[in-house]
LUMLUMTI-38189 format. One line per field, with one value per atom (N, C-alpha, C): residue in three letters; atom name; x, y, z. Coordinates in pm, 1 decimal. Example, Ala and Ser with C-alpha at 12.3 -4.5 7.8 and 13.67 -1.06 7.14 Angstrom:
! residues 2
resn <- [ala	ala	ala	ser	ser	ser]
name <- [N	CA	C	N	CA	C]
x <- [1319.0	1230.0	1320.0	1285.0	1367.0	1290.0]
y <- [-569.0	-450.0	-330.0	-225.0	-106.0	3.0]
z <- [780.0	780.0	780.0	708.0	714.0	787.0]
This chain:
! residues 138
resn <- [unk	unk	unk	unk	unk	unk	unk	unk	unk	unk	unk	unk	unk	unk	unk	unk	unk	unk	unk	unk	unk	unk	unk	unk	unk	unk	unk	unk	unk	unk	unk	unk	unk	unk	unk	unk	unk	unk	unk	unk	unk	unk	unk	unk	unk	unk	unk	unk	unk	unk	unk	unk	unk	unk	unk	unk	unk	unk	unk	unk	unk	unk	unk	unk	unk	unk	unk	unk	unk	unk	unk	unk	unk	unk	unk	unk	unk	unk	unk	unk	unk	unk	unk	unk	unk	unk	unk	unk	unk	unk	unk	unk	unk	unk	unk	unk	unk	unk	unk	unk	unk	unk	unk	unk	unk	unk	unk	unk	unk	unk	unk	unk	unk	unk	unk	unk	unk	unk	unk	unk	unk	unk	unk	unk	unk	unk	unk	unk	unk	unk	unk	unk	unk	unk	unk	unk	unk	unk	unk	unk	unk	unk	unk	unk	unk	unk	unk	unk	unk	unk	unk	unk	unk	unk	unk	unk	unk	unk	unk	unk	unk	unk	unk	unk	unk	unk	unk	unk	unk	unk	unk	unk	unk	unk	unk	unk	unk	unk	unk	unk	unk	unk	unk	unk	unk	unk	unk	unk	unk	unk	unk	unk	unk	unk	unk	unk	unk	unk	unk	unk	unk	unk	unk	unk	unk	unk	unk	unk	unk	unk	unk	unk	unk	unk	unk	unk	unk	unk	unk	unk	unk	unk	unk	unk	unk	unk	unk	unk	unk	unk	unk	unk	unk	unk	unk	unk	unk	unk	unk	unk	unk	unk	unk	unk	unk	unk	unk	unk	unk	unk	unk	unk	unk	unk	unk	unk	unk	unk	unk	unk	unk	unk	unk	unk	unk	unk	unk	unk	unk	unk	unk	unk	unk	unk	unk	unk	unk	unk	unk	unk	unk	unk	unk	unk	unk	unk	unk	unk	unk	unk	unk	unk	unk	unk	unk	unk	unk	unk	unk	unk	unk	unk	unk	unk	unk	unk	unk	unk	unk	unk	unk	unk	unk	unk	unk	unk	unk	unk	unk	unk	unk	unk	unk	unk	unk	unk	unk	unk	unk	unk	unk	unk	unk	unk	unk	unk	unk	unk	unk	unk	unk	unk	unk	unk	unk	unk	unk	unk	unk	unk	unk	unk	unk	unk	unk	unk	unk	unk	unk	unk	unk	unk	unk	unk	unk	unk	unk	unk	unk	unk	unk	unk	unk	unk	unk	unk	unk	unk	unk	unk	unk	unk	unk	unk	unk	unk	unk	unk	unk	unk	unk	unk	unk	unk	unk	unk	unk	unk	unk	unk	unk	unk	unk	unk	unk	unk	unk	unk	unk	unk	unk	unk	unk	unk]
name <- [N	CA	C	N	CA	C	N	CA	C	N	CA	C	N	CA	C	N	CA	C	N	CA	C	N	CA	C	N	CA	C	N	CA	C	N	CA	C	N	CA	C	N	CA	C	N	CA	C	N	CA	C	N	CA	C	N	CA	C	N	CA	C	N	CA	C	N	CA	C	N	CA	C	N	CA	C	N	CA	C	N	CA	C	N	CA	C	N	CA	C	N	CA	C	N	CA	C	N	CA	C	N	CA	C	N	CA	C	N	CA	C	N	CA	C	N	CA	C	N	CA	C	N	CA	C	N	CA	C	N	CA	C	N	CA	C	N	CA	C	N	CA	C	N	CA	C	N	CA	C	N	CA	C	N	CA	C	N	CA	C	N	CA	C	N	CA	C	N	CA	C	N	CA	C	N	CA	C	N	CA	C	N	CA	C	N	CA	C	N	CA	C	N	CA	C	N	CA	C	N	CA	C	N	CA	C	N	CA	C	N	CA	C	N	CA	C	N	CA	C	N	CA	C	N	CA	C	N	CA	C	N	CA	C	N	CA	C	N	CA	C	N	CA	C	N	CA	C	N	CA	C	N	CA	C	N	CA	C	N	CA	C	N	CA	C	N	CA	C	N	CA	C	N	CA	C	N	CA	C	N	CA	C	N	CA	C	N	CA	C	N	CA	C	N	CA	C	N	CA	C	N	CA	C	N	CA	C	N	CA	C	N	CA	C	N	CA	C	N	CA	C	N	CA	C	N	CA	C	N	CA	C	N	CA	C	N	CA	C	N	CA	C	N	CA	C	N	CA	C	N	CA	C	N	CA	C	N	CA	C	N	CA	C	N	CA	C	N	CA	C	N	CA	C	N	CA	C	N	CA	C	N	CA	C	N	CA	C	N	CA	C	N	CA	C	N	CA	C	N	CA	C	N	CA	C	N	CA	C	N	CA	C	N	CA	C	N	CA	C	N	CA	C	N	CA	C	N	CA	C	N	CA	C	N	CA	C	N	CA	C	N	CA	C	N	CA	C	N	CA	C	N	CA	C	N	CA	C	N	CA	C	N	CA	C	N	CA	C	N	CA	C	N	CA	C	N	CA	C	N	CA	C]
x <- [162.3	150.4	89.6	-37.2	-59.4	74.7	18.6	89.6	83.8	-19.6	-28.9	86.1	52.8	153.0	281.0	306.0	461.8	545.1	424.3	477.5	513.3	354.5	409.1	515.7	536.9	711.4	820.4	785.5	944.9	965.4	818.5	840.0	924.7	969.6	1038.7	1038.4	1104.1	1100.3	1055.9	1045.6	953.6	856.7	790.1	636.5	619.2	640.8	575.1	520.2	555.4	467.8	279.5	291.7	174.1	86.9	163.8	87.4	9.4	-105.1	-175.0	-169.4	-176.3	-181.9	-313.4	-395.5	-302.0	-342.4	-284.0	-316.1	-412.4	-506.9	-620.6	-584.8	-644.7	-641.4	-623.9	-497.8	-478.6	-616.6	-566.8	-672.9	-628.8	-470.4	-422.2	-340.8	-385.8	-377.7	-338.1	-445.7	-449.6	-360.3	-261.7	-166.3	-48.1	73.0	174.4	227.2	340.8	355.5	429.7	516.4	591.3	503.2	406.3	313.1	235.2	151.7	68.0	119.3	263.0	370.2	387.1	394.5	406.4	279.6	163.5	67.2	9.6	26.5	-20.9	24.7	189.9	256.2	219.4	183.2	183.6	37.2	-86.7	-198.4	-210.2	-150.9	-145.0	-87.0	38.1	77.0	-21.4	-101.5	-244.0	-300.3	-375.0	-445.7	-397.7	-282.6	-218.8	-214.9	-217.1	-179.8	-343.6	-437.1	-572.8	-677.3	-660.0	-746.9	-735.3	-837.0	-781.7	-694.8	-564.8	-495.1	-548.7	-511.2	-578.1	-482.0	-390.6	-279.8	-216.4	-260.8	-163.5	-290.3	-218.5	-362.7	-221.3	-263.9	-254.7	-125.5	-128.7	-27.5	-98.2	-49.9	-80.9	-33.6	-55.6	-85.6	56.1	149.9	258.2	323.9	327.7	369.2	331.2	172.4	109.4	101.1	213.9	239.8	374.3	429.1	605.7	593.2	487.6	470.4	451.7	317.5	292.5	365.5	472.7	602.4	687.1	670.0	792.9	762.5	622.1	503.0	534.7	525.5	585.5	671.6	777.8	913.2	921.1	863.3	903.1	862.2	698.5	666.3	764.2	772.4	861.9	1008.4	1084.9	1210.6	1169.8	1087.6	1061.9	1079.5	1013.3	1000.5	1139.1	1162.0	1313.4	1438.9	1424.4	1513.8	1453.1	1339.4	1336.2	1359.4	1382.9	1426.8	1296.7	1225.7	1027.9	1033.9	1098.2	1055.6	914.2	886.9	753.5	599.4	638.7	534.3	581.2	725.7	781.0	679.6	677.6	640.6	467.3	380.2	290.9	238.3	270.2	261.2	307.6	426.4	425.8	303.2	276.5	143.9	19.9	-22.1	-91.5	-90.7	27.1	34.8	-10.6	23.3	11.5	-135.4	-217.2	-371.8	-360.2	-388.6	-473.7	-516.4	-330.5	-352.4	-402.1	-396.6	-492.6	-611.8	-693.0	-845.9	-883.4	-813.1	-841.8	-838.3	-748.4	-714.8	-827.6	-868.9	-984.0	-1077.9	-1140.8	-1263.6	-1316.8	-1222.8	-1293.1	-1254.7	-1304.9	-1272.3	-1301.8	-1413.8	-1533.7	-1397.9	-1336.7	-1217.0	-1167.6	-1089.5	-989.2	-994.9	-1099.1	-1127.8	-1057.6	-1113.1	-1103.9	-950.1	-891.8	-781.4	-664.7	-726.0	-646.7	-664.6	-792.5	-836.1	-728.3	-687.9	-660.8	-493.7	-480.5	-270.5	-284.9	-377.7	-367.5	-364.7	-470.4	-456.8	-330.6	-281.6	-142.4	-36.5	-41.5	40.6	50.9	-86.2	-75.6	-94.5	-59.3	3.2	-82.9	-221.2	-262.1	-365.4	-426.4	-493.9	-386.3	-492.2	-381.8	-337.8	-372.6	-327.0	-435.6	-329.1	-452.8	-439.4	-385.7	-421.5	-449.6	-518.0	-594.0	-749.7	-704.5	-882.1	-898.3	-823.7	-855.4	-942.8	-838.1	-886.5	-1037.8	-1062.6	-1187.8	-1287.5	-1289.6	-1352.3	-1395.5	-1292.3	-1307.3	-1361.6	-1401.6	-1406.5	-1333.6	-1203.3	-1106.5	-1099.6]
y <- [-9332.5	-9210.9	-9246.2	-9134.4	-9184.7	-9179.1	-9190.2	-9142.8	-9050.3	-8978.3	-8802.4	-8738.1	-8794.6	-8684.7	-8726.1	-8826.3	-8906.1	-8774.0	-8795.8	-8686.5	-8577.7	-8503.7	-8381.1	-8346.5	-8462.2	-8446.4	-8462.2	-8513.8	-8546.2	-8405.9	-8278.2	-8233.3	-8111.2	-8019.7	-7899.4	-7813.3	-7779.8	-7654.5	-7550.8	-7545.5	-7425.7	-7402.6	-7525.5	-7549.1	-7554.7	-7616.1	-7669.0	-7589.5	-7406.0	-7322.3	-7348.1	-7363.0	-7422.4	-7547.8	-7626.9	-7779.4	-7744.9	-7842.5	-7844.4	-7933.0	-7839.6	-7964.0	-7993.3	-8122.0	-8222.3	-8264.7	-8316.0	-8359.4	-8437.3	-8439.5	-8505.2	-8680.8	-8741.0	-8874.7	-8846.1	-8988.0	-8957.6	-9071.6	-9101.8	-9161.4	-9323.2	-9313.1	-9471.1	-9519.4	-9515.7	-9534.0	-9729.0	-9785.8	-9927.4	-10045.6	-9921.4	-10005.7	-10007.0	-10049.3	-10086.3	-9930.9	-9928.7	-9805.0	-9739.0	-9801.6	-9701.6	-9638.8	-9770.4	-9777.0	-9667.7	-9625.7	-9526.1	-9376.3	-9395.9	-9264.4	-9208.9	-9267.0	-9202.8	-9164.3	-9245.6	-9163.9	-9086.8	-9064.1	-8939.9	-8847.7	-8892.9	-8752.4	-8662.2	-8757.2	-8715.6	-8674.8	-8760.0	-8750.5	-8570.1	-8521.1	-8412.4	-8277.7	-8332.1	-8251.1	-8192.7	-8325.9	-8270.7	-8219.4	-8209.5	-8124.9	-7965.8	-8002.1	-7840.7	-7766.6	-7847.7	-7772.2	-7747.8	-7871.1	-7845.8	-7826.7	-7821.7	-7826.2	-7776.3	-7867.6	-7773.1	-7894.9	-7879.8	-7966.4	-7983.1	-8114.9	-8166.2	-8139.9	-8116.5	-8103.6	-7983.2	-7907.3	-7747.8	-7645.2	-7538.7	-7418.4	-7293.8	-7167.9	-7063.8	-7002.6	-7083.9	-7061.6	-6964.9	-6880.6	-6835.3	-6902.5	-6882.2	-6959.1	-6984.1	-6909.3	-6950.4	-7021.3	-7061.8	-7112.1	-7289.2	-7277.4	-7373.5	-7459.5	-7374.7	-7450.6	-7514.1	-7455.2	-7490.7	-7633.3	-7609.3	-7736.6	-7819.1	-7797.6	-7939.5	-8007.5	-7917.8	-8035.5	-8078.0	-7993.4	-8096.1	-8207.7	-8224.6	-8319.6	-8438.8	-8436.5	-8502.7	-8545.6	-8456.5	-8521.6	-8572.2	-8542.5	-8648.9	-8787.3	-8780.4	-8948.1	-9023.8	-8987.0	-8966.2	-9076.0	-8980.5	-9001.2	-9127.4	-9136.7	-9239.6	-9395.6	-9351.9	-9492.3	-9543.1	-9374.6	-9406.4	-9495.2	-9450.7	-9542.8	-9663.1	-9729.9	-9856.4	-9899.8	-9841.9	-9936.8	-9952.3	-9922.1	-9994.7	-9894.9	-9934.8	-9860.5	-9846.7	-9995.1	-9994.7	-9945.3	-9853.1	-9805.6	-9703.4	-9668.1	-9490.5	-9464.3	-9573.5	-9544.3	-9526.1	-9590.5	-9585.2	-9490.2	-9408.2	-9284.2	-9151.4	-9197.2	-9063.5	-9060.8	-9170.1	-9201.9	-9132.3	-9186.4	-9099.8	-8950.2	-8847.1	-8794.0	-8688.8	-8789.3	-8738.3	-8746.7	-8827.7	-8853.1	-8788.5	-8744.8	-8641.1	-8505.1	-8499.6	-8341.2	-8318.0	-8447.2	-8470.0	-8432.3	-8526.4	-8546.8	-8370.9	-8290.8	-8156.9	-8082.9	-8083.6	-8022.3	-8056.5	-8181.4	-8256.4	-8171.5	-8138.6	-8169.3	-8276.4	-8366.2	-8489.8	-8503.1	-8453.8	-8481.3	-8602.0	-8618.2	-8780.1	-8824.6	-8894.3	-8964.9	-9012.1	-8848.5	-8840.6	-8952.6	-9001.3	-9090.0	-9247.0	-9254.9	-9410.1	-9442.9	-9330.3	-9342.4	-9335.7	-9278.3	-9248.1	-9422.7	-9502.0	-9563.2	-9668.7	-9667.5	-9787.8	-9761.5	-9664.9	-9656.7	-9709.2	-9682.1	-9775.8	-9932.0	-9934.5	-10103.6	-10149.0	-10089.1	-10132.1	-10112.6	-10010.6	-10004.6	-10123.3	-10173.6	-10257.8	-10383.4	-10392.6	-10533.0	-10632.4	-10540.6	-10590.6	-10465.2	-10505.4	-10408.8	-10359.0	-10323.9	-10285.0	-10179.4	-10032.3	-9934.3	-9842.1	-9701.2	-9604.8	-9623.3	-9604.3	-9634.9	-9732.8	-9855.7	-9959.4	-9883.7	-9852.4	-9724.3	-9630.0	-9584.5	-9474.6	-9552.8	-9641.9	-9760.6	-9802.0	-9849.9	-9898.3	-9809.3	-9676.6	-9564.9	-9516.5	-9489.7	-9452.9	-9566.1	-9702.2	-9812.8	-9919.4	-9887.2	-9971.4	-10086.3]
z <- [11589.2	11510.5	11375.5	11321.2	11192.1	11072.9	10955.2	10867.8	10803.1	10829.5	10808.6	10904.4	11048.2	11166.1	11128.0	11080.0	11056.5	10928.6	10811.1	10679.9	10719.7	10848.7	10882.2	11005.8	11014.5	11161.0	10998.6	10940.3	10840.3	10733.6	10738.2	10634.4	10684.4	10563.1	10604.9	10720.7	10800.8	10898.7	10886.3	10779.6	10731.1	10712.7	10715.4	10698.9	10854.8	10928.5	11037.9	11124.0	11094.1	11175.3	11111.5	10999.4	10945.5	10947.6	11001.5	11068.7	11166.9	11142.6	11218.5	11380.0	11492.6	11584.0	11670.3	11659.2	11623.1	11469.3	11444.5	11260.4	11300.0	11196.4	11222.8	11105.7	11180.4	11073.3	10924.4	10890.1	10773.8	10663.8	10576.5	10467.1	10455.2	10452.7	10411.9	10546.3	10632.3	10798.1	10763.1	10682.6	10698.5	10580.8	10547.2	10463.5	10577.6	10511.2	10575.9	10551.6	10724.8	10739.1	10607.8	10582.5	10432.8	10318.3	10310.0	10181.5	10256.3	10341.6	10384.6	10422.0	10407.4	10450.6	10327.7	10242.3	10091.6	10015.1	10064.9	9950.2	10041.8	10212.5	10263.2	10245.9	10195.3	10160.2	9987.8	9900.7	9754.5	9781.8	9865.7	9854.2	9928.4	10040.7	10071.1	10002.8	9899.2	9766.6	9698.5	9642.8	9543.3	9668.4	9753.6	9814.0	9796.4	9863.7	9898.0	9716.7	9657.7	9490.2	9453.5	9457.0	9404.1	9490.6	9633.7	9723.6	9860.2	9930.6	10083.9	10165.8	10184.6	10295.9	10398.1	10483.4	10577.0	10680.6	10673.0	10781.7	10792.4	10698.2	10729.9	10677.4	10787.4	10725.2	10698.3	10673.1	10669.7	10587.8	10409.1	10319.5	10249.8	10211.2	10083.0	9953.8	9798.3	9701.6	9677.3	9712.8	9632.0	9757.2	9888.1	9979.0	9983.7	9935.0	9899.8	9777.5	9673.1	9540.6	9610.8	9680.9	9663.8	9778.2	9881.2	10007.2	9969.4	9807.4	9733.9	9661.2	9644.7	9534.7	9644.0	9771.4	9873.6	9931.0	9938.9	9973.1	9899.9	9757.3	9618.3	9617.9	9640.3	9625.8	9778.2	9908.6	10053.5	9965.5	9954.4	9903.4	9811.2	9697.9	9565.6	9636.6	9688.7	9771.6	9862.3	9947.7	10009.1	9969.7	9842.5	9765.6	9673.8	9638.4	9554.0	9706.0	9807.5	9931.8	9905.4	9888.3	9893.7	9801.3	9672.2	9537.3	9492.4	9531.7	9463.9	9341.8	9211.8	9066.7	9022.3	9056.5	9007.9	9098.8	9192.6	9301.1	9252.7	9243.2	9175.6	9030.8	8964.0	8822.2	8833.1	8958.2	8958.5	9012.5	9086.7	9164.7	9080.2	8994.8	8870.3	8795.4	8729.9	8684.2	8747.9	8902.5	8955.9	8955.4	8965.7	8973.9	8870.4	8730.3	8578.0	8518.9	8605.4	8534.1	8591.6	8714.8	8860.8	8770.3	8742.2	8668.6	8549.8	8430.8	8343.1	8330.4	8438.7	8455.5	8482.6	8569.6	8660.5	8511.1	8436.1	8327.6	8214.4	8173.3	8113.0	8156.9	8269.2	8403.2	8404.0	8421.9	8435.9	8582.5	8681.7	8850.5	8891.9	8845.2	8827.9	8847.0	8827.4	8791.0	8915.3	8989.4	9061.5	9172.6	9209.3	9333.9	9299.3	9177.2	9124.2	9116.2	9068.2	9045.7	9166.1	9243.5	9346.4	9445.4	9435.3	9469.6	9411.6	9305.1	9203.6	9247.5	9324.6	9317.3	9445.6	9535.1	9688.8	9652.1	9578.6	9599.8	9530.9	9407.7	9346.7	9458.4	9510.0	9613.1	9731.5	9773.8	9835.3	9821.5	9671.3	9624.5	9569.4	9543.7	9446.3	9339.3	9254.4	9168.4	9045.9	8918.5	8830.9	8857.8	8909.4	8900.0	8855.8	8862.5	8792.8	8589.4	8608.1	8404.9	8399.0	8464.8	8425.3	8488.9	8581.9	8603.3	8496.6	8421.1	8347.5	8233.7	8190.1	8135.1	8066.2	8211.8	8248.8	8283.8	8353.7	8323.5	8180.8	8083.7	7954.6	7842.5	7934.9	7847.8	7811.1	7817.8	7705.4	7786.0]
């Protein structure tokens, strides 16, 4: 099972008339399963809040704000069970530029950064505020 279909078997009952079947491939398929279960889940949050989800159709806006914080808090929670503070702290982080940059319009951004919490996540790379970083110069 990917780790898209994994998020969307673990998420609310309430959503799941809205999943898609079958979920189509997720994005972080090639990390380790926990590490790829959590940022498909936060990575599908920001969709459902700023974009179009890859795994669920037919919310309206306020169905689709409330899926993206449960999305958040599945990943979120995930990581808080393993004790990993410092993947928790890096993924709030993510979470906090994302909406930054959208708020900025700096979208340019959103990739690098999202780019920079996988590799921290998978145990190496600085992170996204060392991308913001290095994007902005510093």
């Amino acid at each position: 099972m990917s780790a898209l279909a994994a998020v969307v078997a673990a998420i609310d009952s309430h959503l799941t008339p809205h999943a898609l079947d079958p979920v189509p491939e997720g994005r972080f398929d090639g990390l380790p399963e926990e590490r790829a279960f959590v940022l498909e889940a936060v990575y599908e949050g920001q969709l459902m809040h700023h974009g179009e989800p890859r795994a669920f159709a037919g919310m309206d806006a306020d169905l689709r704000l409330l899926a993206g914080d449960a999305l958040y808090a599945l990943g979120l929670s995930r990581l808080a069970e393993l004790g990993d503070l410092e993947a928790i702290a890096e993924l709030a982080d993510l979470i906090a530029l994302c909406a930054w940059a959208r708020s900025a319009g700096r979208e340019e951004l959103l990739e690098a950064l999202w780019s920079a919490s996988e590799e921290r996540l998978d145990g190496h790379g600085p992170g996204a505020r060392a991308a913001l970083g290095a994007a902005d110069g510093a």
